[in-house]
C-alpha atoms as an extended CHARMM CRD file, in Angstrom:
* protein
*
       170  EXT
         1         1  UNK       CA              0.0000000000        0.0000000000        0.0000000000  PROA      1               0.0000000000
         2         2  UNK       CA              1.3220000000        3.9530000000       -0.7190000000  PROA      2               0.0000000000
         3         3  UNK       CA             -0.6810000000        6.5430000000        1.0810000000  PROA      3               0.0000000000
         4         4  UNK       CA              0.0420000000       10.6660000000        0.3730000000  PROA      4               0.0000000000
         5         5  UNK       CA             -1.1620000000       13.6760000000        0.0500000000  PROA      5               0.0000000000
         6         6  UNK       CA             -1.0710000000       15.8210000000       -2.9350000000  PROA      6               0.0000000000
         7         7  UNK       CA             -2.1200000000       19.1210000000       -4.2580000000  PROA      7               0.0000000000
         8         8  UNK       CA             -2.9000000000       19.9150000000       -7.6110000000  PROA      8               0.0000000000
         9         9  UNK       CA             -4.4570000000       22.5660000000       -9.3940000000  PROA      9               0.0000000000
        10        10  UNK       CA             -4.8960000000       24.1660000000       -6.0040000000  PROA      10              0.0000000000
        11        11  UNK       CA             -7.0310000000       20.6880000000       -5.2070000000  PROA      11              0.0000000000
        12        12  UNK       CA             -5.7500000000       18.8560000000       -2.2380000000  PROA      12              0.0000000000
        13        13  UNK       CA             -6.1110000000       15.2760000000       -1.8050000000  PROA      13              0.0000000000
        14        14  UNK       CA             -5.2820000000       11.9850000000       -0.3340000000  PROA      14              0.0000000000
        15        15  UNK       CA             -4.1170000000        9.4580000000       -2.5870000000  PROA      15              0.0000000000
        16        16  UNK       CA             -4.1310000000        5.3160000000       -1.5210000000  PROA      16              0.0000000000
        17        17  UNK       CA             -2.4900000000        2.9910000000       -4.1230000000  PROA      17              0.0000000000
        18        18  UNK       CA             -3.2030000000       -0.4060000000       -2.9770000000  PROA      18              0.0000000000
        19        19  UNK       CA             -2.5440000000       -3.7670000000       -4.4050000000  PROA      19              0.0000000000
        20        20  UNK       CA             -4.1160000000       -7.1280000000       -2.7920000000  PROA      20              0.0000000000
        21        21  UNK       CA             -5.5420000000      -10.3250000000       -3.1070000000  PROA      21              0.0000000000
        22        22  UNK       CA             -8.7980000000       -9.7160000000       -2.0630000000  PROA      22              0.0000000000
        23        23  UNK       CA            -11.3400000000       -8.1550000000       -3.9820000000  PROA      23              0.0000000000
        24        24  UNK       CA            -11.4540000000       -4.4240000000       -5.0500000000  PROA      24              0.0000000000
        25        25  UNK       CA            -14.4990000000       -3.6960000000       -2.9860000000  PROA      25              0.0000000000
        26        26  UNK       CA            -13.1980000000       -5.3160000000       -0.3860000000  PROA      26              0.0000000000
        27        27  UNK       CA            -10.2330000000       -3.1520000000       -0.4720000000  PROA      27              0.0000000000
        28        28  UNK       CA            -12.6980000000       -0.1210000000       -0.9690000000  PROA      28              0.0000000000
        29        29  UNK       CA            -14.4520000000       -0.8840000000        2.2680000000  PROA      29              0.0000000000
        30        30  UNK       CA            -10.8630000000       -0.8890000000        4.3430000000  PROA      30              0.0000000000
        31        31  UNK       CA             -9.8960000000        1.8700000000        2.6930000000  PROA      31              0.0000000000
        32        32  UNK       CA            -13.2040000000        3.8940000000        3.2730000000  PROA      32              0.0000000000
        33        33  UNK       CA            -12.9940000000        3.2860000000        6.9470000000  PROA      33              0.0000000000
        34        34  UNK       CA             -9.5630000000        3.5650000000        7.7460000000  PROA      34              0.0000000000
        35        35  UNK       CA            -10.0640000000        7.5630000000        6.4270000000  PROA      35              0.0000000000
        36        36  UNK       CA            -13.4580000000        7.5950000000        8.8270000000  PROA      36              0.0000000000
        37        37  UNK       CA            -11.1730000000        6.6910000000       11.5970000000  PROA      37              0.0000000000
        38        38  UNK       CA             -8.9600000000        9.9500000000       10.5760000000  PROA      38              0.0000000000
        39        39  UNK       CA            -10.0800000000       12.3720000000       13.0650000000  PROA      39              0.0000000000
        40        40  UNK       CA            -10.3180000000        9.8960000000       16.2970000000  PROA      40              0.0000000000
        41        41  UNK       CA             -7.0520000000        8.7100000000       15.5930000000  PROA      41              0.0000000000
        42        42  UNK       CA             -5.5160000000       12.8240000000       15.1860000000  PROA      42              0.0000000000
        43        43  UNK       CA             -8.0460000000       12.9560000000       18.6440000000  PROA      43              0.0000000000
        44        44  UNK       CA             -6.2220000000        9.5420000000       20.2750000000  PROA      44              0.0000000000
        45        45  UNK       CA             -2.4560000000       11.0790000000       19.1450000000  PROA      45              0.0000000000
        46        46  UNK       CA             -0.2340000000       11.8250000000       22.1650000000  PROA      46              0.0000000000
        47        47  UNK       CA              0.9950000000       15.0910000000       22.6960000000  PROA      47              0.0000000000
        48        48  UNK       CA              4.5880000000       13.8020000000       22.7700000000  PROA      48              0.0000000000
        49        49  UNK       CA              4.4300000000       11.7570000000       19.3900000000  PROA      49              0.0000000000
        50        50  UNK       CA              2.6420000000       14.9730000000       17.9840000000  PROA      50              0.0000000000
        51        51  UNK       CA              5.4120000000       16.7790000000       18.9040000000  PROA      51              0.0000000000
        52        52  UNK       CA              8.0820000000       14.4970000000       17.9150000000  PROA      52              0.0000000000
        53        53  UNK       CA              6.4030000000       14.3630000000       14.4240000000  PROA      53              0.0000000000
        54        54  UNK       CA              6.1520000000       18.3130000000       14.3160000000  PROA      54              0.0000000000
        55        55  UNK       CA              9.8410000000       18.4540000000       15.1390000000  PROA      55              0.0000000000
        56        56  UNK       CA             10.7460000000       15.7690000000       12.2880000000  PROA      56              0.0000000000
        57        57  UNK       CA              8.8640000000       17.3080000000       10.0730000000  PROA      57              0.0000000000
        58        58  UNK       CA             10.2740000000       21.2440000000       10.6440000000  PROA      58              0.0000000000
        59        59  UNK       CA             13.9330000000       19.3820000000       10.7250000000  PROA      59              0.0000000000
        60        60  UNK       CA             13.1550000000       17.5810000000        7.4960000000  PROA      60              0.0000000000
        61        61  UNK       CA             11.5110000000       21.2110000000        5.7920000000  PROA      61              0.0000000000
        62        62  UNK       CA             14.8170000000       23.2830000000        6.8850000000  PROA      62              0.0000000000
        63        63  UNK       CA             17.2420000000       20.3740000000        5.8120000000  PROA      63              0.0000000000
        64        64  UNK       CA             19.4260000000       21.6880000000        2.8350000000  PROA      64              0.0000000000
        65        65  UNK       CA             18.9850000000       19.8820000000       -0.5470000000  PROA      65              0.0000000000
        66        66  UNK       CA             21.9230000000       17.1980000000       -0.9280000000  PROA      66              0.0000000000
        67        67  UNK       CA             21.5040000000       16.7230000000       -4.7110000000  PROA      67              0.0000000000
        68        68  UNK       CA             21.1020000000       19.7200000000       -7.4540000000  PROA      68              0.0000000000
        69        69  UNK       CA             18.5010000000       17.4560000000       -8.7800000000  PROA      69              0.0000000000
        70        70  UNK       CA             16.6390000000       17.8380000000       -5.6790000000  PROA      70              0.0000000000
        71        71  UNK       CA             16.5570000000       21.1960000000       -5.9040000000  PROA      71              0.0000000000
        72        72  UNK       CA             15.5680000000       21.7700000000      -10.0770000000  PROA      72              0.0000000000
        73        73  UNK       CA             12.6640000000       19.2880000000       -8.3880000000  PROA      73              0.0000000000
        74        74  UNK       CA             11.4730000000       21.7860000000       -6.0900000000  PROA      74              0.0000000000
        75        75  UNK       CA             11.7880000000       24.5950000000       -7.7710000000  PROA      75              0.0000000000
        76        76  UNK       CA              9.8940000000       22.7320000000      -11.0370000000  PROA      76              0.0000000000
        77        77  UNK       CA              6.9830000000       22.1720000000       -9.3200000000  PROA      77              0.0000000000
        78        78  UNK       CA              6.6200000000       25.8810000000       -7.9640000000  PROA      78              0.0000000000
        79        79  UNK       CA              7.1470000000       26.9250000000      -11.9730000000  PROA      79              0.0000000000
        80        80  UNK       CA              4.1180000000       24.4640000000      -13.3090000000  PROA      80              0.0000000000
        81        81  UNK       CA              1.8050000000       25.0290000000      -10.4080000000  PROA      81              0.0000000000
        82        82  UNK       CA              2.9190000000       29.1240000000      -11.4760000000  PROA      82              0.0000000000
        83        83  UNK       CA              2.7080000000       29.6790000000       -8.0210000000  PROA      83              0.0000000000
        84        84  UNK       CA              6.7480000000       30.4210000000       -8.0470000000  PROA      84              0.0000000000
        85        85  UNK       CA              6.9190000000       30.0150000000       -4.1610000000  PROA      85              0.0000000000
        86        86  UNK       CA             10.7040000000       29.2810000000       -4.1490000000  PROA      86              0.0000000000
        87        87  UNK       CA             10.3900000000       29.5980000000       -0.2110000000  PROA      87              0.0000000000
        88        88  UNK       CA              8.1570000000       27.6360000000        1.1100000000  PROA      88              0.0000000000
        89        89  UNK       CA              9.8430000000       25.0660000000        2.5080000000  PROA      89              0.0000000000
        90        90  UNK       CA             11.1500000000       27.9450000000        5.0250000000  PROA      90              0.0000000000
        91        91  UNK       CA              7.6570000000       29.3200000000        5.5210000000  PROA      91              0.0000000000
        92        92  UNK       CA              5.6830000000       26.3200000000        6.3810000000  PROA      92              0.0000000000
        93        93  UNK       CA              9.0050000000       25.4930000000        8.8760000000  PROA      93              0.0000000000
        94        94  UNK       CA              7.6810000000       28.5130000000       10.2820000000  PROA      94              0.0000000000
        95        95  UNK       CA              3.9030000000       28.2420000000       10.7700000000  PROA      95              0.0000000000
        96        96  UNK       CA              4.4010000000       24.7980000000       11.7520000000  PROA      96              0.0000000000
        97        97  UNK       CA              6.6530000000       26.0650000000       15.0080000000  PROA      97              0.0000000000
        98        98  UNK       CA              3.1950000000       27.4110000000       15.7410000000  PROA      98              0.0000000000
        99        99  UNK       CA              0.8700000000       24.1180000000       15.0500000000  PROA      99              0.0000000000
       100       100  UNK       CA             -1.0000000000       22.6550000000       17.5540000000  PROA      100             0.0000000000
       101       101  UNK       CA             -2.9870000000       19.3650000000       17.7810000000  PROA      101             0.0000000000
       102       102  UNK       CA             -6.3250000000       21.3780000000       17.9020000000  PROA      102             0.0000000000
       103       103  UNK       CA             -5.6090000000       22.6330000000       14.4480000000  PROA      103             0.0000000000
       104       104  UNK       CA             -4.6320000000       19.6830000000       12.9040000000  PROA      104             0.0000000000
       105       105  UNK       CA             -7.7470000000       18.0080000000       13.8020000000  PROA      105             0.0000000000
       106       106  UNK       CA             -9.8140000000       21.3100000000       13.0210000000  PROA      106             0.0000000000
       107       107  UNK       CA             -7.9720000000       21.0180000000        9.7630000000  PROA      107             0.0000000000
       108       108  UNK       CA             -9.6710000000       17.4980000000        9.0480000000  PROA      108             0.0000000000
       109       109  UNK       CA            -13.0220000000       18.0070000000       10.5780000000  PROA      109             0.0000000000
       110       110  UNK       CA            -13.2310000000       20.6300000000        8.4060000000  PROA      110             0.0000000000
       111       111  UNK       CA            -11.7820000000       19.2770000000        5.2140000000  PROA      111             0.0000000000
       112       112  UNK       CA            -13.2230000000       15.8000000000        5.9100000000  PROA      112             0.0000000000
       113       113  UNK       CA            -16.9130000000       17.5540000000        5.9750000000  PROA      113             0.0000000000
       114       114  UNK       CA            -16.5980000000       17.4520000000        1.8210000000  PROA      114             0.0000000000
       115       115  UNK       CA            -18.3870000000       20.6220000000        0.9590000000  PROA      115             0.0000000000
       116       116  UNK       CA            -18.4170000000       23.0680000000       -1.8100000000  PROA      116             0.0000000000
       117       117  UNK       CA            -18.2310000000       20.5980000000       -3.9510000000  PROA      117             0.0000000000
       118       118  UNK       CA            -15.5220000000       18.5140000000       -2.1350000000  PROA      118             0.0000000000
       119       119  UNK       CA            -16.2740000000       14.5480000000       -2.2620000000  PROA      119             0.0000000000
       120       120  UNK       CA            -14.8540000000       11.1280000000       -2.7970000000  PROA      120             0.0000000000
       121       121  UNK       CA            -13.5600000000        9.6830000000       -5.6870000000  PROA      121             0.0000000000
       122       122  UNK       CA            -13.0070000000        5.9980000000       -5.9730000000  PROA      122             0.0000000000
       123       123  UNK       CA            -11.2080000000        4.3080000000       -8.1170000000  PROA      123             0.0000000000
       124       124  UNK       CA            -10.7780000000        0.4920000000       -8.9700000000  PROA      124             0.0000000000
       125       125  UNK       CA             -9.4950000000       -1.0740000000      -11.2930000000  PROA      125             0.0000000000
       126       126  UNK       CA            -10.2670000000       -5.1280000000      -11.7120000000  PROA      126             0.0000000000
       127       127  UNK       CA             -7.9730000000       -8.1810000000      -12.3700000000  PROA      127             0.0000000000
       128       128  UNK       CA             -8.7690000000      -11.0320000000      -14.1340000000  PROA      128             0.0000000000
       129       129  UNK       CA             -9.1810000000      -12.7760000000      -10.6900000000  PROA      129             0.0000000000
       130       130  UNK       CA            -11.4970000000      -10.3110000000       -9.4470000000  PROA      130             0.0000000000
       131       131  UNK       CA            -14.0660000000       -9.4590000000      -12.2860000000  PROA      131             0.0000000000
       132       132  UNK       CA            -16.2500000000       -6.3790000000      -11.7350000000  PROA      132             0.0000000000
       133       133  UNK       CA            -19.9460000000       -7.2010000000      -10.0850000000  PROA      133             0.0000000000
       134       134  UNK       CA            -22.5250000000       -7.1860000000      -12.2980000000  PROA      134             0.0000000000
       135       135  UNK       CA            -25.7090000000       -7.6930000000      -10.5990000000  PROA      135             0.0000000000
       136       136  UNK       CA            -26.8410000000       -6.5380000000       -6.8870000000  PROA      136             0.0000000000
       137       137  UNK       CA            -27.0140000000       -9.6290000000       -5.2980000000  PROA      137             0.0000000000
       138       138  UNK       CA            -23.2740000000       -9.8840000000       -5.8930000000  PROA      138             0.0000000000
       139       139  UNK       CA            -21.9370000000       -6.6830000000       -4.6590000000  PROA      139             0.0000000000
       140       140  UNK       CA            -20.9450000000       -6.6890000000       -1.5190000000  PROA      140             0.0000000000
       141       141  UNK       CA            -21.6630000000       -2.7350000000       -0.6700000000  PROA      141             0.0000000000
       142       142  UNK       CA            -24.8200000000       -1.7860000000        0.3110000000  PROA      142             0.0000000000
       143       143  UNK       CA            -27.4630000000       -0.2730000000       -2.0400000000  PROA      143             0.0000000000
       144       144  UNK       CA            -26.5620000000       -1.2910000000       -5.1860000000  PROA      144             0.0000000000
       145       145  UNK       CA            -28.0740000000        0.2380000000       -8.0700000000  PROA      145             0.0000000000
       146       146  UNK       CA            -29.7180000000       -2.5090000000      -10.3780000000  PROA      146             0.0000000000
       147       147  UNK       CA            -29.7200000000       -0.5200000000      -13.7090000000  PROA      147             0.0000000000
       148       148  UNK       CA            -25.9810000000       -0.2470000000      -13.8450000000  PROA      148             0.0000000000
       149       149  UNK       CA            -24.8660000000       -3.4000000000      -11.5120000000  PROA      149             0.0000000000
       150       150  UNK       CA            -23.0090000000       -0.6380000000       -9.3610000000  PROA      150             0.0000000000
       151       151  UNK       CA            -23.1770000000        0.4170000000       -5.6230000000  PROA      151             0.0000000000
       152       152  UNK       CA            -25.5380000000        3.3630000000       -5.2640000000  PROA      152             0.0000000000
       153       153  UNK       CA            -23.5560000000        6.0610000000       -5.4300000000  PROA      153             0.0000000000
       154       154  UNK       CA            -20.7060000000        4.7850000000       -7.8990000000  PROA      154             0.0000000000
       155       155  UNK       CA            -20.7830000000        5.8640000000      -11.8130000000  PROA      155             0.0000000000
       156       156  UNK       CA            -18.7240000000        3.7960000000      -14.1030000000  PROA      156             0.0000000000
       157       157  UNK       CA            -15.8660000000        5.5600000000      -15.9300000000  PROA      157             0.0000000000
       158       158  UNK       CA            -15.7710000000        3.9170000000      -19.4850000000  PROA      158             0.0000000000
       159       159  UNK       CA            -13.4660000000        6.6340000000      -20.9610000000  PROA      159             0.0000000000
       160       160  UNK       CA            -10.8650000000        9.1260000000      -19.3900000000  PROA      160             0.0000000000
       161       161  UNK       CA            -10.9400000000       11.3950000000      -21.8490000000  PROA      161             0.0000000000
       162       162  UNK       CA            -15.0760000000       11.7450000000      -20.8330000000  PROA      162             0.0000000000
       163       163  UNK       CA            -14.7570000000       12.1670000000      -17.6090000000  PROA      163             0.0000000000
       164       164  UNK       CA            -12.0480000000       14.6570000000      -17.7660000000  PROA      164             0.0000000000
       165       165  UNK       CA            -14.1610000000       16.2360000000      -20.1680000000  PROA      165             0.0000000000
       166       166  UNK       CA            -17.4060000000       16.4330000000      -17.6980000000  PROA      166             0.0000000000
       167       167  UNK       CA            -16.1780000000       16.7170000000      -14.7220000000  PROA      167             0.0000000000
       168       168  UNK       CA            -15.6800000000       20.1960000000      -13.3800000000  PROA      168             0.0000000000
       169       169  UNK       CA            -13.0480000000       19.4950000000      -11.0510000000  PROA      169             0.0000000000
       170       170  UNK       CA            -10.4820000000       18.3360000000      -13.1920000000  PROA      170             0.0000000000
């Protein structure tokens, strides 16, 4: 599994790559609640791990770049986001001397709401072991749609180029 978070197009978001055995919705459903558990978990944190993970973190913002490549990195990203903000490392090293655990779980509760648009998108893809559900009765999430043999809720993507092309977000 490969968890992150990423920001594009001024769009923030929390990526989970995973690869298993079992099936996709399966995967779906662990997935799902492991983010609903989010903001007990931030709630459960110790103050002393939360700080110890604050202080990594501003160490690991202020630490010089070892490679030039590192560097060219950084400072691409700034140029195709055309945000140009060649110091941020510095500046979030800054704000982050002056985090504390009641923002970071304001932060989610907030974020985690999904309004103004904001929402989930789920993605799976299928291996020839694990065929997509076709009819109700075999989907394992709850209120499935019968017209389209998918879980209330879901669409199915057919074409990329479509849904990049309808969807507002992207």
């Amino acid at each position: 599994m490969q968890a992150g978070l990423s920001v594009d197009r001024d769009i923030s978001y929390l990526v989970f790559l995973v690869q298993s055995a079992v099936s996709p919705d399966e995967v779906s459903k662990r997935v799902t609640t492991f983010v609903d558990s989010i903001g007990k978990r931030i709630e459960d944190t110790p103050q002393e791990t939360f700080d110890g993970l604050k202080s990594t973190s501003h160490a690991t913002l202020l630490e010089p770049a070892k490679k030039l490549s590192d560097v060219a990195d950084d400072a691409w990203f700034e140029i195709l986001d055309e945000t140009n903000n060649f110091e941020r490392s510095g500046k979030v090293a800054k704000e982050l001397e002056k985090l504390e655990m009641k923002d970071v779980l304001s932060l989610w509760q907030e974020k985690s709401k999904m309004t103004n648009g904001g929402g989930r998108l789920l993605i799976q893809v299928y291996g020839a072991k694990h065929q997509m559900k076709t009819t109700p009765s075999e989907m394992s999430l709850a209120s499935a749609s019968p017209s389209s043999g998918l879980p209330k809720g879901y669409e199915k993507i057919d074409s990329m180029d479509t849904f990049r092309k309808d969807s507002s977000f992207w």
